[in-house]
BALOBA-1460 file (C-alpha; in Angstrom, 3 decimals):
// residues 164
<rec num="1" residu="x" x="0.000" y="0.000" z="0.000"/>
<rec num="2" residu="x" x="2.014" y="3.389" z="-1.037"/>
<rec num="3" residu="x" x="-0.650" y="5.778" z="-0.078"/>
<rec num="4" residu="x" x="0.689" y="8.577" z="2.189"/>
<rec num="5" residu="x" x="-0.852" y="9.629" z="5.659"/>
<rec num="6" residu="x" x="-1.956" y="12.620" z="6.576"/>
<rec num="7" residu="x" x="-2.903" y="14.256" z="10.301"/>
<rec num="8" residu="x" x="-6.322" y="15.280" z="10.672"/>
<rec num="9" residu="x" x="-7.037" y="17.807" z="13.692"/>
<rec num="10" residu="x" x="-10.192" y="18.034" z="15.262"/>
<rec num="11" residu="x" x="-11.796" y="21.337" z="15.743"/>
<rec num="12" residu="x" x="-14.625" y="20.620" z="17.370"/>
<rec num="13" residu="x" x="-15.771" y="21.261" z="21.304"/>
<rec num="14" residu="x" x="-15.971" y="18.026" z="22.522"/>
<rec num="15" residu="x" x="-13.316" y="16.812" z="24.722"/>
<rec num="16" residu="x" x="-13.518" y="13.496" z="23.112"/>
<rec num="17" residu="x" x="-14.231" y="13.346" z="19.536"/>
<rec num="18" residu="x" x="-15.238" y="9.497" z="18.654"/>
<rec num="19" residu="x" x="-15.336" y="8.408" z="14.778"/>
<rec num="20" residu="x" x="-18.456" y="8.731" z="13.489"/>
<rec num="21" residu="x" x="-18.013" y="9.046" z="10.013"/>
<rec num="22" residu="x" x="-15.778" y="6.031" z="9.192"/>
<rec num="23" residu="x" x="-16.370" y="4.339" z="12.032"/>
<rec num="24" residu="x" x="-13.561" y="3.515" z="13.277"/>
<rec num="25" residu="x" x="-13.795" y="2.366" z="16.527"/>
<rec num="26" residu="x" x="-9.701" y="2.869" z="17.416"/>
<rec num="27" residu="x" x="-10.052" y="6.072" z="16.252"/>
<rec num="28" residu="x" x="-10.431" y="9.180" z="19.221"/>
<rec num="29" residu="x" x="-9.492" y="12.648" z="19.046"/>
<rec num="30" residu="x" x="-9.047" y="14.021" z="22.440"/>
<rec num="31" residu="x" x="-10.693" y="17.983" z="22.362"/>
<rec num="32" residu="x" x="-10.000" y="20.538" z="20.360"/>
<rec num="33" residu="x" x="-6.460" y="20.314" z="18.360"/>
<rec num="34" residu="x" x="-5.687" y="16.971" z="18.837"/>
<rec num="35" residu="x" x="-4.648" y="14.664" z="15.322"/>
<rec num="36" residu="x" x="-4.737" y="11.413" z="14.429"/>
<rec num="37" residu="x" x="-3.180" y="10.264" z="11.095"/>
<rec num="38" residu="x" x="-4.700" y="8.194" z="8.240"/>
<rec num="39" residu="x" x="-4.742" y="7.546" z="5.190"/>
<rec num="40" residu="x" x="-4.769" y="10.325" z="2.480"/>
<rec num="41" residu="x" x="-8.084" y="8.636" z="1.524"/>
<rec num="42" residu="x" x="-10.054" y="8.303" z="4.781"/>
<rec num="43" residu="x" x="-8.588" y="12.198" z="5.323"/>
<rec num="44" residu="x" x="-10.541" y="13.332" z="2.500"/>
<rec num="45" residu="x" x="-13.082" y="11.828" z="3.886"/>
<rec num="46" residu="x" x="-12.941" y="13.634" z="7.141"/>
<rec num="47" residu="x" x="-12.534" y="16.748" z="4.917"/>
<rec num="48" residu="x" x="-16.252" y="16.970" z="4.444"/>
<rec num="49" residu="x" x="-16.824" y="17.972" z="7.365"/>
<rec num="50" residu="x" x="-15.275" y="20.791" z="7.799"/>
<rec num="51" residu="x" x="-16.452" y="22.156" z="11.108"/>
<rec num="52" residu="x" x="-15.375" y="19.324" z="12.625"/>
<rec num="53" residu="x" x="-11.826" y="18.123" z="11.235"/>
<rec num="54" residu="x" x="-9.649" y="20.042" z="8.837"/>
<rec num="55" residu="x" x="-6.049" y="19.609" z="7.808"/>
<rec num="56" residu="x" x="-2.783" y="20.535" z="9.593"/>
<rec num="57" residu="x" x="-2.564" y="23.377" z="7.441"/>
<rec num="58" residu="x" x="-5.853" y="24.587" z="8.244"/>
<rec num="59" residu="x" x="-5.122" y="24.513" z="11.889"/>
<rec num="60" residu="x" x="-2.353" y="26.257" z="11.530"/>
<rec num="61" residu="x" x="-4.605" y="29.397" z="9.946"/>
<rec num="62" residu="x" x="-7.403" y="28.788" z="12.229"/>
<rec num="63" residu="x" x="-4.784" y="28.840" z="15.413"/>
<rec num="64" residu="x" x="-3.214" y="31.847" z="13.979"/>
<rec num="65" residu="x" x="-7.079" y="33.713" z="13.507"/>
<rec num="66" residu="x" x="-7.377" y="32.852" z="17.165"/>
<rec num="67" residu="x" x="-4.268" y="34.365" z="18.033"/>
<rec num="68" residu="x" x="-4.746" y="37.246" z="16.462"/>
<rec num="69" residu="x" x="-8.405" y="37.846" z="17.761"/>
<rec num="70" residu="x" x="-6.907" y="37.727" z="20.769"/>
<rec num="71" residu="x" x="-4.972" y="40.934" z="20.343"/>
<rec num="72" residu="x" x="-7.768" y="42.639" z="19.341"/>
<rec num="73" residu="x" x="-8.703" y="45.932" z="21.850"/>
<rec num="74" residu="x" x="-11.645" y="45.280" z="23.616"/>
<rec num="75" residu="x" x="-13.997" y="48.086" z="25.272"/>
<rec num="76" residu="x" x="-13.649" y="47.540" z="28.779"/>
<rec num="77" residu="x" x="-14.497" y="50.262" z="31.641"/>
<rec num="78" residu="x" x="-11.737" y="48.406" z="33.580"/>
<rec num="79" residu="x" x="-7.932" y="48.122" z="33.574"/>
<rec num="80" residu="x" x="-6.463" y="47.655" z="30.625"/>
<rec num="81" residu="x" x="-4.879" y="43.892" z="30.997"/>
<rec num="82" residu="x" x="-3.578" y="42.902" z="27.767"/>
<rec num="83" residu="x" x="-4.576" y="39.189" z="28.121"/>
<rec num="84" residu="x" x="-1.883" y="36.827" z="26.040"/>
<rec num="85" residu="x" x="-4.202" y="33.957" z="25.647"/>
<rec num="86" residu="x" x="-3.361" y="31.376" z="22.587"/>
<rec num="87" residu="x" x="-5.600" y="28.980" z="22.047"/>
<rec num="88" residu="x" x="-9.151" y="28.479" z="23.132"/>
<rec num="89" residu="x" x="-11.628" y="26.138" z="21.607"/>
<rec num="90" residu="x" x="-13.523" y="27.239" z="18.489"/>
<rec num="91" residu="x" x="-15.952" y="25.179" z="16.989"/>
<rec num="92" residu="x" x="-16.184" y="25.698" z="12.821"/>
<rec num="93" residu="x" x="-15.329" y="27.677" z="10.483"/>
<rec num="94" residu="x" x="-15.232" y="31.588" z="10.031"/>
<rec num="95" residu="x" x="-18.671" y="32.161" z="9.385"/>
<rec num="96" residu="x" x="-21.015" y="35.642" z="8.666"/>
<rec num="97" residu="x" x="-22.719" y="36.242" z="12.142"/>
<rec num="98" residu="x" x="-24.983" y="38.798" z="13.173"/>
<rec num="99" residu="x" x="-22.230" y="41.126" z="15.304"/>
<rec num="100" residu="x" x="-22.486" y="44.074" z="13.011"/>
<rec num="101" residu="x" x="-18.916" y="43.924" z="12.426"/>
<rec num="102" residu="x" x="-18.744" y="41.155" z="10.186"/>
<rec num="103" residu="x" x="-16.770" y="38.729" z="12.688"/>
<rec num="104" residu="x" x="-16.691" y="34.767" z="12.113"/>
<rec num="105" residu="x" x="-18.106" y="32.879" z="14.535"/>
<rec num="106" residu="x" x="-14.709" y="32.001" z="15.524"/>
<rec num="107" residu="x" x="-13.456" y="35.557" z="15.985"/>
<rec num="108" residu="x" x="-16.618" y="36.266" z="18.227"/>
<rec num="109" residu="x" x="-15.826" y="33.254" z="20.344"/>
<rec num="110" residu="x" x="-12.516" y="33.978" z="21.039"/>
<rec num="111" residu="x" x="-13.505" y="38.028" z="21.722"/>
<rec num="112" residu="x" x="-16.286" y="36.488" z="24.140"/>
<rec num="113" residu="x" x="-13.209" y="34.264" z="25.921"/>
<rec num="114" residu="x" x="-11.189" y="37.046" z="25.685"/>
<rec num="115" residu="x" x="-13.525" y="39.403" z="27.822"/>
<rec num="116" residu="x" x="-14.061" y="36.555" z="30.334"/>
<rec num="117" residu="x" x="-10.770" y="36.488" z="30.987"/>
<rec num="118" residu="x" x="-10.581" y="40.112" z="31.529"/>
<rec num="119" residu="x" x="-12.844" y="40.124" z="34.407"/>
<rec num="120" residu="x" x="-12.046" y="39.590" z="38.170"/>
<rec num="121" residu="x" x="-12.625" y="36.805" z="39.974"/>
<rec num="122" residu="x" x="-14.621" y="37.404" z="43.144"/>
<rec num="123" residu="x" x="-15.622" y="40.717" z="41.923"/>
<rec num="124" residu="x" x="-19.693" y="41.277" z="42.386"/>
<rec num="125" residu="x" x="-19.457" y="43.620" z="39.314"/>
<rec num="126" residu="x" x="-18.165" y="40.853" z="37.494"/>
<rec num="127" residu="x" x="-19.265" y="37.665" z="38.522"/>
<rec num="128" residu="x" x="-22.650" y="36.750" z="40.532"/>
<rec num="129" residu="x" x="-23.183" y="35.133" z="43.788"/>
<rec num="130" residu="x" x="-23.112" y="31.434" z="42.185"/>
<rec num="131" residu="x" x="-19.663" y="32.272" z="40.321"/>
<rec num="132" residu="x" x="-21.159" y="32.859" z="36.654"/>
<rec num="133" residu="x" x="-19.874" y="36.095" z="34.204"/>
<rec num="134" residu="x" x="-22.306" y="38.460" z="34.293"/>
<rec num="135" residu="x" x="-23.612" y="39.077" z="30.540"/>
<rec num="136" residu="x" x="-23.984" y="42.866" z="30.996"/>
<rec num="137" residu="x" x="-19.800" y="42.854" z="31.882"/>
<rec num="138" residu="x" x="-19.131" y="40.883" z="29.094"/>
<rec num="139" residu="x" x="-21.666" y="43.104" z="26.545"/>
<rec num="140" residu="x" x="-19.890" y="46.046" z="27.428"/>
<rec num="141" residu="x" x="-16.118" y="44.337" z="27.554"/>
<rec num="142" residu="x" x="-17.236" y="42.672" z="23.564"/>
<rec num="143" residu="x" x="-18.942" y="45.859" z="22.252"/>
<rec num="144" residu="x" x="-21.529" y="44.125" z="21.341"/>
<rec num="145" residu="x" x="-24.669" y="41.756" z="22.521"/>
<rec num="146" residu="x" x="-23.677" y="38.094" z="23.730"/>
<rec num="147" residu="x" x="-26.130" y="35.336" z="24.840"/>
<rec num="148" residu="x" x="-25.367" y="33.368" z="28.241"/>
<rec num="149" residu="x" x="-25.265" y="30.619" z="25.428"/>
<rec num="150" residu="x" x="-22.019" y="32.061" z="23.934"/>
<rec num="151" residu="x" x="-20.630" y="32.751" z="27.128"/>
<rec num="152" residu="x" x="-21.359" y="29.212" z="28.781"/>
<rec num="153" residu="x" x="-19.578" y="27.886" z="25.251"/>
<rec num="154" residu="x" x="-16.588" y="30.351" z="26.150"/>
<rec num="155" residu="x" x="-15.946" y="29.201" z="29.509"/>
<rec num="156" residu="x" x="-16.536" y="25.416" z="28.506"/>
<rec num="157" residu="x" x="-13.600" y="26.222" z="25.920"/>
<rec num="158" residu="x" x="-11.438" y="27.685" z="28.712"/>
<rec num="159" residu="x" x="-12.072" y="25.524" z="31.146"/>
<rec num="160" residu="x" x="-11.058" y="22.581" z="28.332"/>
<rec num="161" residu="x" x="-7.822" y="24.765" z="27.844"/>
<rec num="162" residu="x" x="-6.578" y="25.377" z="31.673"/>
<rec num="163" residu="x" x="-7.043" y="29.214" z="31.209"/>
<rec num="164" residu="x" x="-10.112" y="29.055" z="33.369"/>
């Protein structure tokens, strides 16, 4: 057999990805930016799907959009803490979303992990009694409207990632 093998990274948020489209029962990716290798054949397979698995190239880009979202000023009525953050978990592709600025889903993720991480533990302005974000800190950190949805998906990412 002289195909060549090729990693596959998983993108998605779970933080155990099981084959479901081969099924391959050996096969596991454990949370976001883990690879397995395989075939060139079965990769293109994977390939379909991509908001789930993409190539090591593609990983590269999407680690380097992360990055760079990262660095992006947020409004924030508090110090101003340039959080270094890498890597979070992001779920997709750059898609249109409804922010008004024209961010990717990914991009808006990473802003919304970015704000959470800007706000002080303990603090009743940022957090309430049972230890949650509050939205309104996190609206006004973002610029922008954000759903306790998005921000329970941010802090599932950071928690994945030891940042949180």
């Amino acid at each position: 057999m002289s195909s060549s093998n090729v990693k596959v990274f998983y993108i998605g948020a779970k933080p155990v990805k099981k084959d479901n489209v081969l099924k391959r029962k050996h096969l596991n990716w454990n949370g976001y930016g883990s690879s397995q290798t395989v075939s060139a054949a079965d990769a293109e397979v994977y390939f379909r799907y991509p908001t789930v698995w993409v190539s090591e190239e593609e990983f590269k880009k999407l680690k380097a959009a992360k990055a760079e979202a990262l660095k992006v000023p947020l409004k924030s009525g508090t110090d101003d803490d340039d959080d270094d953050g890498q890597d979070g978990d992001g779920q997709g592709q750059q898609t249109g979303s409804n922010t008004g600025g024209g961010l990717g889903e990914l991009d808006r993720e990473m802003l919304v992990q970015a704000a959470i991480l800007q706000l002080k533990k303990g603090d009743p302005a940022d957090y309430t009694s049972q230890n949650r974000p509050r939205v309104n800190r996190v609206v006004e950190i973002v610029g922008t409207n954000v759903s306790a949805e998005e921000i329970d998906t941010a802090i599932k990412a950071l928690k994945h990632t030891g940042k949180l």
